[in-house]
N, C-alpha and C positions, 0 to 999 in steps of 0.2 A: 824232324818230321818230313815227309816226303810230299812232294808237288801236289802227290793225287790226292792223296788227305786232307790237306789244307784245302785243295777245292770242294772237298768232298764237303765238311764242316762247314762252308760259305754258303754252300747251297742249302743244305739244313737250316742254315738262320735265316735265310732269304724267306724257305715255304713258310719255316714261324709264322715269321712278321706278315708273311699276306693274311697266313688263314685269321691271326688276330686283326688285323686290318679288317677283314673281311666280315669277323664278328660281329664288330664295332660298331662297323656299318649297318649289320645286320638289325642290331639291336636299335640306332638309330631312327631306321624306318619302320620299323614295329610301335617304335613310340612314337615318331610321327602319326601313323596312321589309326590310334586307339578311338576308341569309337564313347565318347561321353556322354551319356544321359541325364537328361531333367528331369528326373521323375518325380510325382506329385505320391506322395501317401495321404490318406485319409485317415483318419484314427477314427475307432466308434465315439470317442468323443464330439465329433464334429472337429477337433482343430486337425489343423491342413501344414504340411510341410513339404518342402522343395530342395531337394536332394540332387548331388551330382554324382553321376555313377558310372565305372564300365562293366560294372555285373550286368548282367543278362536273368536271371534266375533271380523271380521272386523270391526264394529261402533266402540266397546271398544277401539279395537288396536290403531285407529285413534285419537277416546275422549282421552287414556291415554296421548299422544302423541302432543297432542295441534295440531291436522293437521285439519283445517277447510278447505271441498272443495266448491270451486268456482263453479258460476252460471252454467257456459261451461264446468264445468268438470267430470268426471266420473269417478266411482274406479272399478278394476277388483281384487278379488269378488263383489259382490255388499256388500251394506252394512250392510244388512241384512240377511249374509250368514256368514256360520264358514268359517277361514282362511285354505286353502286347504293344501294337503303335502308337496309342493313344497314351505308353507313360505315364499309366495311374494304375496305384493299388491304393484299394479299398479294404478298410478292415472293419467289420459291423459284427452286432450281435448274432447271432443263429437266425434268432426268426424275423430279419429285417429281407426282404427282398433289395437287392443293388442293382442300379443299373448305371452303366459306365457308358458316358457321351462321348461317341467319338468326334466332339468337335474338340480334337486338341491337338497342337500341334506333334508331327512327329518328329522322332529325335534326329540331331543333325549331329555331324562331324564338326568337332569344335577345338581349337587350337590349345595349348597350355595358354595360350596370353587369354584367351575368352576365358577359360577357367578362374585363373585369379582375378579378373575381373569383378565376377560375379561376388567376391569378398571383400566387400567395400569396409575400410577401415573405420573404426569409432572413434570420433572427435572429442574430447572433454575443453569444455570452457570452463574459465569461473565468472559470474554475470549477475551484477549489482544491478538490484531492482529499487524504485523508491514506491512504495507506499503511504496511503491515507489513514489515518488515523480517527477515524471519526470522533467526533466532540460530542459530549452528553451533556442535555438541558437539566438543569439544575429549577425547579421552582419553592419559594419561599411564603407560605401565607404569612402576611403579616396586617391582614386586616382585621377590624376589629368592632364587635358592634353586628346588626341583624343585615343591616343595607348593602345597597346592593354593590357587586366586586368587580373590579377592572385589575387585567394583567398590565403591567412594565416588565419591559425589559430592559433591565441597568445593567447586562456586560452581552455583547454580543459573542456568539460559540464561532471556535476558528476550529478546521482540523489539526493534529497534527501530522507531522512525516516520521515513515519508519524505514531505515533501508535494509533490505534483506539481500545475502549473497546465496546464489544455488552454483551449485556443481550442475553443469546439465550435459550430457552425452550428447551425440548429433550420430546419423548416420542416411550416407547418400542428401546431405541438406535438414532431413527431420530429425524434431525433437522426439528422442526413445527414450529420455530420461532424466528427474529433475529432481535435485535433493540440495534442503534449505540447509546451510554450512552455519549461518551467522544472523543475528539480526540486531541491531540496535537503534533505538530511537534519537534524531537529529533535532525533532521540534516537537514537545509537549503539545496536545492539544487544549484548547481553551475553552472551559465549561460556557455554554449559555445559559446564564441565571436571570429567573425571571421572579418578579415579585408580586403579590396578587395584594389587593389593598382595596380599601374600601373608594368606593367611588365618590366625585364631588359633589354636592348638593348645590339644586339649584333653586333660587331663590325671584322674590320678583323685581328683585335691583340688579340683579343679572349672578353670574357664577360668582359664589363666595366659598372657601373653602375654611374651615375652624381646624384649627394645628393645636397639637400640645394640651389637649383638653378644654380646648375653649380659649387659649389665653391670648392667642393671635388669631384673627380673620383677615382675609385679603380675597380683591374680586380679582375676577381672569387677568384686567388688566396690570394690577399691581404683583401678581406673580410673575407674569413675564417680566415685569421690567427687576422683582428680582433677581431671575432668570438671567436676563442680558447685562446685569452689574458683574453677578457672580463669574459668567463668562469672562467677560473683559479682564476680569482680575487672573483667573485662570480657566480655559476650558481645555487641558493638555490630557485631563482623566480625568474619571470619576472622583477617584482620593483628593487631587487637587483643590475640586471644585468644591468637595463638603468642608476640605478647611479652609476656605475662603470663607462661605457662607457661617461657617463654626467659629469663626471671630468673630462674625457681628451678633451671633445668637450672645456670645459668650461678653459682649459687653454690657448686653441686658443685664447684668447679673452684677456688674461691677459698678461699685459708687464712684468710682474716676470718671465712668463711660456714658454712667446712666442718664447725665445729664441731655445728651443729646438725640436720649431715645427710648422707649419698654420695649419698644420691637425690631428687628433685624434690620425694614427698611428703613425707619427712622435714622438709624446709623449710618446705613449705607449712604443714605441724603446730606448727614452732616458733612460740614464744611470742611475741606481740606484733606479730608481722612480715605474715604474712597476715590475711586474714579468717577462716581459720579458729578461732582463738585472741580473734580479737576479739567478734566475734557471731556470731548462730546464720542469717545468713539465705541463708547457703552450703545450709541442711540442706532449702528446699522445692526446690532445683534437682537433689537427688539422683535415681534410679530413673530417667534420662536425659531429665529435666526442663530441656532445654539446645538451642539450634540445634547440627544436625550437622553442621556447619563447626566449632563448639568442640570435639568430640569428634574430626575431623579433624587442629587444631590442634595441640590434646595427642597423639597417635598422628604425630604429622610430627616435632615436639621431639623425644619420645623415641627417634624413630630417628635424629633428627642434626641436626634441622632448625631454626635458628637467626634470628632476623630483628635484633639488634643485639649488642651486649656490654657490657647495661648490668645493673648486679645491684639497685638501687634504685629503687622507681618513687612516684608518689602522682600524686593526683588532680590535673589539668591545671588551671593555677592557682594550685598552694601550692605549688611549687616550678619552675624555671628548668631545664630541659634539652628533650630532643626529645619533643615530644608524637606519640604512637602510639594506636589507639583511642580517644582521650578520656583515655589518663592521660600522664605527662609523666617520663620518663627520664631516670637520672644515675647517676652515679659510675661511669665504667667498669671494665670487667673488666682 
């Protein structure tokens, strides 16, 4: 091939490469320089959308946008007009008058980085909540007779806890969205049971109350000190404290036991057998120095109310039978 040829072919590759250079470039600052709109649509609905755009032409803006208008409806521009400075099309029924506030800002030249900007990413957590479980009052009549009726309340209502998981979306910081995955309960709640009873009679030797049909009486004072034996022996719960008191009903009953008593405190008082006879520290729970679930306790026994048939009891531990409250039951009735 000859000299001139070969330069000839160099030169041909040289103009290529600029005019595509030159394209390149072309094309470069075209896309630079594209002109992106905020436009606002209106829908006859009322709901409002914010759109980014380089269409110029209402129709366009719309066709990009999948917005097909109805038979009754109308667009302000029309559709066959440029989108005006203010950056909003309206789309209303026929017989609505529009009228477009040109307080709005108009459209600026905005970079590809402001563009994606404006597409703030959607966050998913997953986010463990704990919940209340409210607790429901449970009430019991258990009076009896015309006279007149007083509430107790013998278990106090606790809530419980429930934990629930949600899936929740985030976007720009706000919650757009919250869906319950799981829920399960960590703490049962605890009924508040209350018990309605006949009220004490009051007498001219001062409060006496009749238990059992009549078979035991006792004045205010002799109930609390009840009351403050029963404790000492156990006041850790309610259950505790009725088998306490349910031993000494239960030796009324027994001809080994009877001798030191017909009625619970008579028992309580014999020698050797309770705390009362053993130390003194039954005497700082007097003057209803006691939970009143224990005063419940004693006031349930004396009217009938029974939780084993055991007439011996001691500290759980130094003897073998059924442990109740923390103490440990035997010999039955």
């Amino acid at each position: 091939m000859k000299n001139d040829d070969k330069a000839s072919i160099s030169l041909r590759k040289i103009v290529c490469i600029s005019i595509i250079l030159i394209f390149i470039l072309s094309i470069g600052v075209m896309a630079g320089n594209v002109k992106v709109r905020n436009v606002k649509i209106v829908l006859s609905s009322g709901y409002e959308m914010d759109v980014l755009t380089t269409k110029t032409s209402v129709k366009d803006i719309l066709d990009e946008n999948h917005i097909v208008l109805l038979e009754n409806e109308k667009v302000t521009p029309d559709t066959s007009k440029e989108i005006s400075d203010n950056n909003t099309i309206i789309i209303s029924d026929e017989s609505e008058e529009v009228e477009i506030s040109e307080n709005v800002e108009k459209s600026t030249d905005v970079s590809a980085d402001d563009v994606l900007n404006n597409y703030s990413k959607i966050v998913e957590k997953i986010v463990v909540e704990k919940e209340k479980i409210p607790y429901e009052t449970i009430t019991k009549n258990l009076a009896t007779g015309s006279g007149a009726k007083q509430d107790r309340v013998v278990q106090n209502g606790k809530d419980g806890i429930r934990e629930v998981t949600y899936k929740v979306k985030y976007q720009n910081g706000k919650e757009i969205e919250k869906t319950k995955i799981e829920s399960k309960v960590i703490k049962e709640p605890v009924d508040k049971i209350i018990e309605v009873r006949t009220k004490q009679v009051t007498t001219r030797g001062g409060t006496r109350t009749t238990y059992n049909g009549g078979k035991w009486t006792y004045s205010s004072s002799e109930l609390d000190l009840l009351c403050a034996i029963t404790a000492q022996e156990c006041s850790s719960s309610y259950t505790g404290a009725l088998a306490v008191i349910t031993t000494a009903c239960n030796r009324t009953k027994s001809s080994s036991w009877r001798k030191y008593g017909s009625d619970p405190l008579s028992q309580y008082q014999a020698p050797n057998q309770f705390c009362y006879s053993i130390d003194n520290h039954w005497r700082k729970r007097l003057n209803g120095n006691y939970p009143s679930y224990v005063k419940q306790a004693v006031l349930d026994a004396l009217n009938g109310k029974r939780n084993h048939n055991y007439l011996s009891f001691r500290a759980a531990g130094y003897h073998s039978g059924e442990i109740i409250g923390g103490n440990v039951y035997f010999n039955s009735l």
